[in-house]
C-alpha positions as CSV (number, residue, x, y, z in Angstrom):
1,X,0.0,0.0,0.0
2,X,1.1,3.9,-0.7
3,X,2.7,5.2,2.5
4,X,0.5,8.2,2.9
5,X,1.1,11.4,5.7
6,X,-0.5,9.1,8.4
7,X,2.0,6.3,8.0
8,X,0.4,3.4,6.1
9,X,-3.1,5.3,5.8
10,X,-3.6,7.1,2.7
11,X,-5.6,10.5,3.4
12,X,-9.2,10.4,2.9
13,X,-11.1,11.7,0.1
14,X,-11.6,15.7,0.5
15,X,-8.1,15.7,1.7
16,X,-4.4,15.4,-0.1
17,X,-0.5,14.4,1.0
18,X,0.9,17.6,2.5
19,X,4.3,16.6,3.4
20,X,4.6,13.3,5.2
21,X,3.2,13.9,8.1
22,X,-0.6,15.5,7.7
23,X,-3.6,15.5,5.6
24,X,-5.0,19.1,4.9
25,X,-8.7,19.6,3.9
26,X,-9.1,20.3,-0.3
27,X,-10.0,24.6,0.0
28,X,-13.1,26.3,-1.0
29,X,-13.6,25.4,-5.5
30,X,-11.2,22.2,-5.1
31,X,-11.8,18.7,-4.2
32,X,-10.2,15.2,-4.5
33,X,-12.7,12.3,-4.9
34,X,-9.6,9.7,-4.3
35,X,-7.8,8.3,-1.2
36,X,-4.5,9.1,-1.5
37,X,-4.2,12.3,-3.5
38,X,-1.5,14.2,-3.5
39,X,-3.5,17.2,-4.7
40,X,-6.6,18.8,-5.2
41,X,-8.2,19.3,-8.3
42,X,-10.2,22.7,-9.3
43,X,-13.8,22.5,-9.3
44,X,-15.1,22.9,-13.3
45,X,-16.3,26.2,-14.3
46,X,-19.9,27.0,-13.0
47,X,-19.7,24.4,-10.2
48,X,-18.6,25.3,-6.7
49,X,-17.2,23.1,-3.2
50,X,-16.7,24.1,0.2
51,X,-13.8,23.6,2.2
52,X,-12.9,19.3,2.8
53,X,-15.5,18.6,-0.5
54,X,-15.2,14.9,-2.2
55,X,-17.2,17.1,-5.6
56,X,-18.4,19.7,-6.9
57,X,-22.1,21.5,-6.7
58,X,-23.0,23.4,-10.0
59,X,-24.8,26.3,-9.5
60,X,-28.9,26.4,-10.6
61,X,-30.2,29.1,-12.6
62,X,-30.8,32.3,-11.1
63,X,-27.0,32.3,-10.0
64,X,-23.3,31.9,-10.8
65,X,-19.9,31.7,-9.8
66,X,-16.5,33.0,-11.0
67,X,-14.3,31.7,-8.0
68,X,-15.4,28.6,-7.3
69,X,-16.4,28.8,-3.7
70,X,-20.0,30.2,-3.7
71,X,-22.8,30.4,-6.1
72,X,-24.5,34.2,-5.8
73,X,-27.7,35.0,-6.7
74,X,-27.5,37.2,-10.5
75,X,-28.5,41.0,-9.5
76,X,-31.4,42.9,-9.8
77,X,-31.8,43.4,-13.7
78,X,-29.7,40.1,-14.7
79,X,-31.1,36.9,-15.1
80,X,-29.9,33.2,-15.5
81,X,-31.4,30.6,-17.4
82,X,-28.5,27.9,-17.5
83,X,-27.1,25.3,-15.3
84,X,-23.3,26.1,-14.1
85,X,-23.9,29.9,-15.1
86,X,-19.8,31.8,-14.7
87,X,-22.3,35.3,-15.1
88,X,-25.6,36.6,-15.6
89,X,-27.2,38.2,-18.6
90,X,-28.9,41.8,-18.5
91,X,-32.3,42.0,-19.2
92,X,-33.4,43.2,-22.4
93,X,-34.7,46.6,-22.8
94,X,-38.8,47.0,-21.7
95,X,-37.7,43.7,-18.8
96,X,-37.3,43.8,-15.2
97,X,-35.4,41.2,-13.3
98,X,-35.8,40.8,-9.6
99,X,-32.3,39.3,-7.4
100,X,-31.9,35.3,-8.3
101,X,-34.1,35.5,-11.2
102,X,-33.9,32.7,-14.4
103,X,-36.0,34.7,-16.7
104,X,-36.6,38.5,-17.3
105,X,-40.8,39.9,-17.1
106,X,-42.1,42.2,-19.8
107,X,-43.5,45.4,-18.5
108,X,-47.0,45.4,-18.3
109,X,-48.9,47.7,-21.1
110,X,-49.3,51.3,-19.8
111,X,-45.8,51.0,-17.6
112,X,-42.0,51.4,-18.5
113,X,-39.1,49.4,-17.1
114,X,-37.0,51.4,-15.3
115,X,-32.9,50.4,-14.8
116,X,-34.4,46.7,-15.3
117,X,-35.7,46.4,-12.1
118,X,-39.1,48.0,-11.9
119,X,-42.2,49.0,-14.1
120,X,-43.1,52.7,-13.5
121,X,-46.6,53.6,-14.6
122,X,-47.1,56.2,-17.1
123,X,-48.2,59.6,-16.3
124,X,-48.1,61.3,-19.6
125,X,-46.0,64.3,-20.8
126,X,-42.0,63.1,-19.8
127,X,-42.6,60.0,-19.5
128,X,-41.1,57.2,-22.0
129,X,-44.1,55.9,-22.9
């Protein structure tokens, strides 16, 4: 058997081999799904893990990641619509977007979207409608 950091143990999956003489937990967007492992392997784009992780989560729609450790909700104004999202899209024009959302809402008739994140009614003269 490998000699691994706890004499003939080999270090559990969600750890790797630092040195001879400990295991050390896989950090935040890495894991190692083997016994043994000397290192720990990135997370693939879109997914995320937490500190000690055996895989990786991929973030749902309505969020995205671009380090790895933590999937965040897309803004007020963006949306998501995929699985493993690395950012959010902006709504289209005449769309609002609440925090977290997968889709983008059309503005109902007689109201204007305003900064993609609310629909202001229509008062007449100045207004964009």
């Amino acid at each position: 058997s490998q000699q691994g950091a706890l004499g003939c143990d080999k270090c559990q999956p969600g750890t790797y081999e630092r040195g001879r003489i400990k295991c050390a937990y896989c950090n935040s967007g890495t894991y190692s799904d083997k016994a043994g492992s000397s290192e720990c392997k990135a997370c693939p784009k879109g997914s995320v893990s937490f500190i000690g992780k055996t895989t990786c989560n991929v973030c749902q729609p309505g969020t995205y990641t671009m380090d790895g450790m933590q999937c965040y909700n897309c803004l007020a104004g963006q949306y998501s619509n995929k699985v493993g999202a690395t950012e959010c899209q902006s709504c289209p024009t005449g769309t609002i977007a609440l925090g977290g959302a997968t889709s983008c809402q059309t503005c109902p008739r007689g109201t204007y979207e305003v900064n993609h994140v609310l629909c202001a009614k229509c008062w007449g003269f100045g207004t964009p409608c």
